[in-house]
C-alpha positions, 0 to 999 in steps of 0.5 A, spaced: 540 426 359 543 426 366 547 432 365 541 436 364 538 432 371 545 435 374 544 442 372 537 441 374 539 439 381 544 444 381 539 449 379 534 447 385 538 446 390 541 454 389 534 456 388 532 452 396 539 457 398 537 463 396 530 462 399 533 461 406 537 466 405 533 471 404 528 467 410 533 469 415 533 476 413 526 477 413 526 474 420 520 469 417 524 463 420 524 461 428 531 459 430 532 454 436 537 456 441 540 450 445 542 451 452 538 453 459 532 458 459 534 465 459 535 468 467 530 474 470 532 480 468 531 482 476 530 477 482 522 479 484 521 480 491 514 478 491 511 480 498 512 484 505 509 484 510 509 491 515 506 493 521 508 500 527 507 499 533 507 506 534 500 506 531 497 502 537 499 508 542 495 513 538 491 511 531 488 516 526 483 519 529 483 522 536 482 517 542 485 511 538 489 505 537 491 503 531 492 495 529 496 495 523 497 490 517 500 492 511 501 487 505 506 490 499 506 486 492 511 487 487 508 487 481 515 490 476 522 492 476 520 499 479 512 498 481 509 495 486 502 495 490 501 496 498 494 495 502 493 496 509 487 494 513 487 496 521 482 495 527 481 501 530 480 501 539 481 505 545 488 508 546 492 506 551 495 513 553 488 515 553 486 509 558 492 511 562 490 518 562 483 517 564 486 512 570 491 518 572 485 522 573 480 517 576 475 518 572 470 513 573 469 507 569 463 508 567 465 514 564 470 511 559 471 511 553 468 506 548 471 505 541 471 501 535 473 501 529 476 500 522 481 503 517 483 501 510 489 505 505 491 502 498 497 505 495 501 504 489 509 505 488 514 508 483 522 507 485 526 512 482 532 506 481 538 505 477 539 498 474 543 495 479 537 496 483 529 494 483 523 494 487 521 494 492 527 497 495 529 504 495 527 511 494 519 512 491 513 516 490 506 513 492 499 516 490 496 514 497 488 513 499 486 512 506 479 511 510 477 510 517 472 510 520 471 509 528 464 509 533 466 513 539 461 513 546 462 513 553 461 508 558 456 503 556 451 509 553 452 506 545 449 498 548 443 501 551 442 508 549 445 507 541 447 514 541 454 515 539 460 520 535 461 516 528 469 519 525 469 518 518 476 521 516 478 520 508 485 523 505 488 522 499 495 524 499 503 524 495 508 520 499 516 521 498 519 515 501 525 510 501 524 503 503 530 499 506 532 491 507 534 490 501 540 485 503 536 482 510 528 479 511 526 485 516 525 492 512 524 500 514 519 504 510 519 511 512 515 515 508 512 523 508 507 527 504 502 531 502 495 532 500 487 533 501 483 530 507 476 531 510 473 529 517 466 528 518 463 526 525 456 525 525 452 524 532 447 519 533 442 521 538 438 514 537 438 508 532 433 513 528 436 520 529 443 522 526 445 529 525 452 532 523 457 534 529 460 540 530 468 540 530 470 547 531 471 545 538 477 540 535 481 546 532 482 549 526 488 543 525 483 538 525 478 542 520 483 544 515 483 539 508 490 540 508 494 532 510 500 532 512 503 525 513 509 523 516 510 516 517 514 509 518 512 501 517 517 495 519 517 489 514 518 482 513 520 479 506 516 473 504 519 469 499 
């Protein structure tokens, strides 16, 4: 009797084997590693901060100072997301040219305004590199709109010219600083844009503005964009 409960047991326990075997092969069992959690495949530069001071000399519309703030966040080892929003004013080179030719002050320009862009990047990078540093490619969309008048013609007459300036463009860029806080973005590209002026007579009349007198560069769909952002690095 107990060698019939021998061979049962050996039976059992070889069946139990052959059961776990083959688990482990099907890849059915989870298997418990000990030890610290795995390291990032790549240390994520979550945020940068950017600006140009260039653009508060001349903005992207005539007459104008651009205040820039652009936000990029990484969002994988070769994309990243970019927004800018800027406060549009008078140009300081304008200001010195209606100083320099005595123009009166009541016949200064007035201007306020805003712009928006939103990008999104592709880094061309190996293995040892990642975003958001090196070189890339960006579809990139951009809308400004800036209320011009002269002297104080809009606060009492409400007449005034309205730039509207949308482009989409592609940028080819490479951004530098992998090593330091501080970053370089220089960027250039090509694409489609449409400036539209409209002239409000009254708060009741508004008619579109003819811009032949602006040029044929203005005029043109084609948008050529050159162009360079300094960084922070926020961890």
């Amino acid at each position: 009797m107990k060698l019939k409960q021998i061979k049962y047991c050996f039976l059992i326990s070889l069946i139990l084997k052959c059961g776990i075997v083959s688990a482990f092969v099907d890849g059915d069992t989870i298997r418990i590693k000990s030890g610290p959690p795995p390291k990032k495949e790549y240390p994520l530069q979550p945020l940068i901060l950017k600006t140009n001071p260039l653009a508060i000399l001349w903005g992207p519309i005539p007459f104008t100072a651009e205040y820039r703030l652009v936000a990029e966040i990484t969002t994988g080892r070769r994309q990243s997301s970019q927004i800018g929003i800027s406060y549009l004013t008078t140009s300081p080179v304008w200001k010195l040219i209606e100083t320099a030719a005595k123009i009166p002050s009541k016949y200064h320009l007035k201007i306020k305004g805003w712009r928006i862009q939103v990008a999104h990047k592709f880094y061309l990078i190996g293995r040892k590199k990642y975003a958001p540093f090196g070189f890339y490619i960006s579809p990139n969309i951009s809308y400004s709109n800036a209320q011009i008048s002269i002297g104080l013609q809009r606060y009492y007459r409400q007449n005034y010219l309205d730039f509207r300036h949308f482009n989409a463009s592609i940028l080819v860029g490479v951004q530098m600083g992998r090593n330091s806080r501080f970053t370089m973005d220089i960027f250039s590209g090509l694409g489609y844009k449409k400036n539209t002026v409209l002239f409000h007579a009254s708060s009741t009349l508004i008619i579109p503005y003819d811009t032949e007198d602006f040029g044929d560069f203005y005029n043109s769909n084609i948008k050529l964009v050159f162009g360079i952002n300094f960084g922070y690095k926020v961890y």
